[in-house]
C-alpha positions in Angstrom: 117.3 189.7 12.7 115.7 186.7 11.5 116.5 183.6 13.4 117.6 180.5 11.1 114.7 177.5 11.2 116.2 174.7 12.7 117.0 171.4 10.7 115.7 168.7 11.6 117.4 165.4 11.8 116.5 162.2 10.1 116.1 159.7 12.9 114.1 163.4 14.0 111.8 163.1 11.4 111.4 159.6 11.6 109.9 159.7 15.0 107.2 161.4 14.3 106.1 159.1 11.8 102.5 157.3 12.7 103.5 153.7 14.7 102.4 150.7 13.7 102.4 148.0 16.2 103.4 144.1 15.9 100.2 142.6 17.2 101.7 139.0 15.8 103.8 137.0 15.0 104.4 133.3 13.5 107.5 131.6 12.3 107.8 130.0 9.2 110.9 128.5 9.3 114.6 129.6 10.9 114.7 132.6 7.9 110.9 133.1 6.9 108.7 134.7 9.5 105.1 136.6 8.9 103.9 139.4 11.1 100.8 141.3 11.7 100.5 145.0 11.9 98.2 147.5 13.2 98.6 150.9 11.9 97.5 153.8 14.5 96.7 155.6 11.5 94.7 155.1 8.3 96.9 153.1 6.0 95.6 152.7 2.2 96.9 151.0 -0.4 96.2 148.9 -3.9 96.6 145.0 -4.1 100.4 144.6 -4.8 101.7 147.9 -3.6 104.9 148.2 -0.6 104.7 149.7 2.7 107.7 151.3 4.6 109.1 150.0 7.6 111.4 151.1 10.2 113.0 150.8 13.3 116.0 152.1 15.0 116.6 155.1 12.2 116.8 152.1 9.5 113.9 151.8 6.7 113.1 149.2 3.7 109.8 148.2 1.5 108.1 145.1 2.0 105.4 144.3 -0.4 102.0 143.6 1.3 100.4 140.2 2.0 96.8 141.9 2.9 94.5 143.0 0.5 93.2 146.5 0.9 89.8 145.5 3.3 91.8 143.1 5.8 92.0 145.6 9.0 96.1 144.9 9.6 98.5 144.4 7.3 100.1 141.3 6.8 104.2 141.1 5.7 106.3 137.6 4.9 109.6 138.5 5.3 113.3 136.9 4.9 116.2 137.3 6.9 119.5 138.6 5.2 122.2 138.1 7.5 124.8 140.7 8.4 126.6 142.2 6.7 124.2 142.3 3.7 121.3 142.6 6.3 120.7 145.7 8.2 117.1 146.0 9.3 115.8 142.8 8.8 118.2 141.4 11.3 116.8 143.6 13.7 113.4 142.7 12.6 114.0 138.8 13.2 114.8 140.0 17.0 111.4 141.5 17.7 107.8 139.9 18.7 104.5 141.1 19.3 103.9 144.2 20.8 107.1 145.6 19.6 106.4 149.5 17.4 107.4 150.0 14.1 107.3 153.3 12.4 105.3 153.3 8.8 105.7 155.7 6.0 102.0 156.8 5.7 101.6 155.9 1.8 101.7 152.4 0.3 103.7 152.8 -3.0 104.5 150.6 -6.1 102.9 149.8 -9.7 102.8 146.3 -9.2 99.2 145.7 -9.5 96.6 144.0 -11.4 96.1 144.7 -14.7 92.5 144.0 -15.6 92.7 144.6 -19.3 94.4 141.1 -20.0 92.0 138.4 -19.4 94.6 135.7 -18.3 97.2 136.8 -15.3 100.6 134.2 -15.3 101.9 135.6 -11.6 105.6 134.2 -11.3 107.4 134.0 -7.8 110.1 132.8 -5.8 109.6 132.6 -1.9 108.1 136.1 -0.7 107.4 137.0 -4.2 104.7 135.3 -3.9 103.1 138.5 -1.4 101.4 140.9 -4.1 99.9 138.1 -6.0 98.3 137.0 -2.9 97.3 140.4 -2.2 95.6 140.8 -5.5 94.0 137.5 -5.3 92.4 138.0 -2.5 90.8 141.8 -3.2 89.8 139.9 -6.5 87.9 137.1 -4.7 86.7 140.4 -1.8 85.3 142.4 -4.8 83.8 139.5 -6.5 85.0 140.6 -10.1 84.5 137.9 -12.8 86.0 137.4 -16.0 89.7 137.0 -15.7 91.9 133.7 -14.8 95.1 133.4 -12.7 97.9 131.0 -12.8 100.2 131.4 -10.4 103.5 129.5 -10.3 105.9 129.8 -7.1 109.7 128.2 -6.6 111.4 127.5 -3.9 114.4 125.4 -2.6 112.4 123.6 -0.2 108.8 122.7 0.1 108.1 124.2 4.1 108.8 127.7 2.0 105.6 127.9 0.6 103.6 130.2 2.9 100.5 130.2 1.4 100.6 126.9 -0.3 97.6 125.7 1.6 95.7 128.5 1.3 97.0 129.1 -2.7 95.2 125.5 -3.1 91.7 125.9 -1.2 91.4 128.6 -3.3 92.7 127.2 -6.6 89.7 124.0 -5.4 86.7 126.2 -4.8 87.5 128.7 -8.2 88.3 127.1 -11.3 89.7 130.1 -12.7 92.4 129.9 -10.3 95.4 127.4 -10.8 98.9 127.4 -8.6 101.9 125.2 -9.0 104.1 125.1 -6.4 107.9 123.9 -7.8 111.2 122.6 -5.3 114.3 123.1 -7.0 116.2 120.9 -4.7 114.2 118.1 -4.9 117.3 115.3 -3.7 117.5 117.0 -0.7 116.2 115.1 3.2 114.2 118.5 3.7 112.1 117.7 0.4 111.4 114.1 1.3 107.6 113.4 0.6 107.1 115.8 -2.1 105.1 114.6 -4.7 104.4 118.1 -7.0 106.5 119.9 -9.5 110.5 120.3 -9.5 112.9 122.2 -11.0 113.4 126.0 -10.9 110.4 128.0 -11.5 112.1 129.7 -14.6 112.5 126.6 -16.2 109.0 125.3 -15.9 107.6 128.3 -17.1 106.9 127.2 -20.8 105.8 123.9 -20.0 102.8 126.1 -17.7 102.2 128.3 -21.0 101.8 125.4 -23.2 99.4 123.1 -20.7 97.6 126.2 -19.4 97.0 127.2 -23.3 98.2 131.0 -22.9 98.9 133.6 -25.4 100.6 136.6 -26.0 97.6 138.7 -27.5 95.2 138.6 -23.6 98.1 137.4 -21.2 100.0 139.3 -18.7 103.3 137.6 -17.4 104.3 138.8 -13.7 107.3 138.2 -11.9 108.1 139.0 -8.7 111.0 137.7 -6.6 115.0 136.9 -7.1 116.6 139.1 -9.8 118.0 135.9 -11.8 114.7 134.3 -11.8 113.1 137.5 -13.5 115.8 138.0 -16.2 115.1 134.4 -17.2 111.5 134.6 -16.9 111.6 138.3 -19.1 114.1 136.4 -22.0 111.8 133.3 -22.3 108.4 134.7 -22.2 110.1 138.0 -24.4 110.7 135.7 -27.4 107.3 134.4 -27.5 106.1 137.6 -27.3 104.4 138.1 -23.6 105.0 141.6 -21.9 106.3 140.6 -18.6 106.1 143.1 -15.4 108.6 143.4 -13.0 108.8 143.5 -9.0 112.6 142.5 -7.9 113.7 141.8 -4.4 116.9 142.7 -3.9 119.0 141.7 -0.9 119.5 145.0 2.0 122.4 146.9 1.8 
């Protein structure tokens, strides 16, 4: 008599997922922290595509900081407390040196389009990540011939990650722009800040007009807080951009 196969359990399965270990770490601010990983197997994906992470039996996507030739991969992510939380709490806990288990394919359709000539990339926080993924393998695989303009919100101005970077780049390529916006401008932990406030919804048109983009060879992206993308999809709708989609959501 045949013997039944045995099923194998989750957390089972799980384990024998490829590793991927923490190899660092830096702090961004008390929420916001970016890590380094180093997959022990071949990990491939396209600019703007999510990895899998997980640890203890729990899972969730994180979009990709890295572009495709960078040999680790690169994640900025942001604490959600208990009881909304449940792996990134853990996450916060860990340092380098610490294993992770990694699905072993990137997914997500959140890429580059290279048919429009003109790319608006809207973002709140760690939206920002695939549109510095796919600015970077842009600049890596020296194409030519399309222009970025990449506007980021935030509550406060030590958020923005890749600010510094986002404006070397924007200085050496002039087909580059980036506009960093505080929306809580009143506030001691904006004291200093000079650049553009206001919600990065509500600046949007203003952007449009001075960058002189139009429906017919622009592609609106946004990428970040659910509310901020609903906005961003009714205002640019109207005027007749197509707007693509990457929402964070909060764990559950």
């Amino acid at each position: 008599m045949q013997q039944p196969t045995p099923r194998i359990s989750r957390t089972d399965r799980q384990a024998q997922l490829p590793k991927a270990k923490i190899v660092r770490r830096v702090d961004v601010t008390h929420d916001l922290w970016l890590i380094w990983l180093q997959s022990e197997s071949l990990f491939t994906f396209k600019p703007g595509q999510y990895c899998t992470i997980g640890l203890e039996g729990i899972e969730r996507a994180y979009s990709i900081v890295s572009a495709p030739h960078e040999p680790l991969l690169e994640l900025f992510i942001e604490l959600v407390p208990p009881p909304d939380g449940v792996l990134t709490p853990k996450l916060h806990q860990i340092g380098e040196g610490a294993e992770l288990y990694i699905r072993p394919r990137a997914k997500g359709i959140f890429t580059f389009e290279p048919q429009y000539s003109n790319h608006l990339m809207v973002s709140t926080v760690t939206g920002i990540v695939p549109f510095v993924s796919i600015i970077r393998d842009y600049l890596y695989q020296r194409q030519q011939g399309h222009r970025f303009f990449l506007l980021q919100g935030a509550s406060y101005q030590e958020e923005f990650t890749y600010k510094e970077e986002m404006e070397r780049l924007a200085s050496k390529h002039d087909f580059i722009s980036y506009v960093p916006t505080v929306s809580r401008p009143t506030e001691e932990r904006n004291r200093g800040w000079l650049g553009e406030m206001g919600r990065v919804n509500l600046v949007v048109e203003k952007y449009v007009q001075q960058f002189g983009l139009a429906p017919e060879d622009t592609l609106v992206y946004a990428c970040g807080h659910p509310g901020m993308i609903e906005d961003v999809k009714e205002r640019m709708g109207k005027q007749g951009f197509q707007v693509k989609e990457e929402r964070f959501w909060k764990e559950d």
